[in-house]
C-alpha positions as CSV (number, residue, x, y, z in Angstrom):
1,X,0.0,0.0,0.0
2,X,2.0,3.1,-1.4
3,X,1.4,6.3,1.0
4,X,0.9,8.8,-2.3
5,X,-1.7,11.2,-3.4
6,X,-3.6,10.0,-6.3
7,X,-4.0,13.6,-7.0
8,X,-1.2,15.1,-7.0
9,X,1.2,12.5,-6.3
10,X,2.3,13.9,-2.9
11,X,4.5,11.3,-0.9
12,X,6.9,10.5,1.8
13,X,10.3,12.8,2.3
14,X,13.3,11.9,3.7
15,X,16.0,13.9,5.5
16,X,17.2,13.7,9.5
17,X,16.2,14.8,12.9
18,X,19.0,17.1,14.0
19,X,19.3,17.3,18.1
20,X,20.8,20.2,19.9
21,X,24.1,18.5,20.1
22,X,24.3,18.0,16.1
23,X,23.3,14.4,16.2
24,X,21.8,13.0,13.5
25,X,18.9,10.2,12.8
26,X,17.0,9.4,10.0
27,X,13.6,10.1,9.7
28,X,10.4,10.0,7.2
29,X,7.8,12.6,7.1
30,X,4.7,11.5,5.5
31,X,1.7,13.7,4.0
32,X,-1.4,13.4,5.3
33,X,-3.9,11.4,3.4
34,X,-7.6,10.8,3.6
35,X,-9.5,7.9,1.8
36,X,-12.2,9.6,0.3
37,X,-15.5,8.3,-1.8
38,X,-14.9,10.4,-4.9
39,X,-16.2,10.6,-8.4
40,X,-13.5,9.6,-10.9
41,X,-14.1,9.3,-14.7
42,X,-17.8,9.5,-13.7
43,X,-18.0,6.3,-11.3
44,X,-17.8,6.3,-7.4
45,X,-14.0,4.9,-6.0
46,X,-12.4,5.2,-3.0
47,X,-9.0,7.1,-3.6
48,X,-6.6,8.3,-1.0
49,X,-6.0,12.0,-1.2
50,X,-3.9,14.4,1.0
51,X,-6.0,17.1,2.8
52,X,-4.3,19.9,0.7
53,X,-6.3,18.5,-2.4
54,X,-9.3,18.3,-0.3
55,X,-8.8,22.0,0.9
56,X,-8.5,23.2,-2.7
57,X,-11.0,21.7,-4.0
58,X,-9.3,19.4,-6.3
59,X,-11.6,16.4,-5.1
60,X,-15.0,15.9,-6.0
61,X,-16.6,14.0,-3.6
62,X,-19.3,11.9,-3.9
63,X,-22.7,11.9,-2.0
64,X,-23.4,8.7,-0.1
């Protein structure tokens, strides 16, 4: 199960968490998706979609 937007393709980022004494660990940050009932090519799926494409209308939902 890939964490990425099937909107805009939004995904995980790499980098490190850097401490007050320099120390360095590696970390993930992932984006915050939502599985939402949406209309796609005219049917009802379920697609998971971060919340920035939600907020910008991007998304059209569908109505249960």
């Amino acid at each position: 199960m890939s964490r990425v937007c099937e909107i805009c393709g939004k995904g995980p980022v790499t980098g490190h968490n850097v401490s007050h004494a320099n120390n360095r660990r590696k970390t993930r940050w992932l984006p915050n998706l939502q599985k939402v009932n949406a209309i796609v090519d005219g049917q009802k799926t379920k697609i998971k979609v971060c919340t920035t494409c939600l907020k910008s209308n991007k998304v059209v939902k569908a109505v249960s």
